[in-house]
N, C-alpha and C positions, 0 to 999 in steps of 0.2 A: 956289080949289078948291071943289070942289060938297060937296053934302053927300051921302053913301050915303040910299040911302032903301032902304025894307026888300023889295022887291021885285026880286029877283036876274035877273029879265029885263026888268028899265027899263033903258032903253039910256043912260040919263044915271050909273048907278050907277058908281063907278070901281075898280077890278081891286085886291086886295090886294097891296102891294109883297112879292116875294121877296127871298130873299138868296141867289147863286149861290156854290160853292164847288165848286171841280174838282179832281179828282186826277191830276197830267198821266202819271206812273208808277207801277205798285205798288209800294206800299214807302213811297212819299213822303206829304206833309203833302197832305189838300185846302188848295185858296188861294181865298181872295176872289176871285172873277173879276166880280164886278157886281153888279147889281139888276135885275128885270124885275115888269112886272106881270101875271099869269094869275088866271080866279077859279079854280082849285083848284091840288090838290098835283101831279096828273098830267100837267095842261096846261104849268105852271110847268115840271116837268120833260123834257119834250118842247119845248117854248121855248127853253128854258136850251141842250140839247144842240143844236137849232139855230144858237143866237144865238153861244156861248162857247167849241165842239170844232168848229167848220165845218172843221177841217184834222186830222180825230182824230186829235188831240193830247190827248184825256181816256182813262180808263181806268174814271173815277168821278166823278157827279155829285151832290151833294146840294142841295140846294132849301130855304129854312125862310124862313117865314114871319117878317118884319121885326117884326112888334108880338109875336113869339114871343121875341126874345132878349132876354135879360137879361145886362147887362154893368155892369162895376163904373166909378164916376166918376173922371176924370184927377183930379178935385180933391179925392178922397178919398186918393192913394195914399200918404201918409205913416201915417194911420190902419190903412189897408187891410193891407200889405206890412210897413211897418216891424218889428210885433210875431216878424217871424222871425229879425230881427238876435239876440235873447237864446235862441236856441234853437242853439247851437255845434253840439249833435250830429245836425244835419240837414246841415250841411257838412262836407267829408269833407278838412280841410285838416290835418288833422294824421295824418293815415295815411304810413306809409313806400311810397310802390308799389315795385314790384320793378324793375331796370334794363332789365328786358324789355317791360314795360308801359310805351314810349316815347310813346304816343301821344295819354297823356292829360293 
């Protein structure tokens, strides 16, 4: 892979990776749909809706920049997660629901 160099119209410079997420219905979760590379936020977004809704099947698209997210390590998750096991009254297991409230 090349190096960036600081001059944003040298044609060797290479595109910041995005992160696509689409929303196929209102209501529902955006999903991971890909990766793309665009130099800005508005290109990436007009890319995206090209590359990822070619059959509008989006409602919603968001865009973010790959060196923007911060996520927690798989090899942390006993540290991470576990501390909620001692915290009982965050899970709602000892409640009566009612015989109408089937659903849950």
């Amino acid at each position: 892979m090349r190096e960036a160099t600081t001059n944003p119209a040298d044609p060797t410079r290479e595109w910041p990776l995005w992160e696509v997420f689409v929303r196929s219905k209102a209501g529902l979760d955006h999903k991971h749909s890909g990766s793309l590379h665009a130099p800005d936020a508005k290109l990436a977004l007009e890319m995206a809706r090209d590359v990822y809704t070619r059959r509008q099947e989006g409602t919603s698209i968001w865009v973010v920049r790959s060196d923007q997210i911060v996520a927690s390590d798989p090899g942390d998750k006993d540290m991470f997660f576990d501390p909620m096991e001692d915290k009982v009254y965050r899970h709602p297991t000892f409640y009566k629901l009612p015989d109408e409230v089937n659903h849950m």
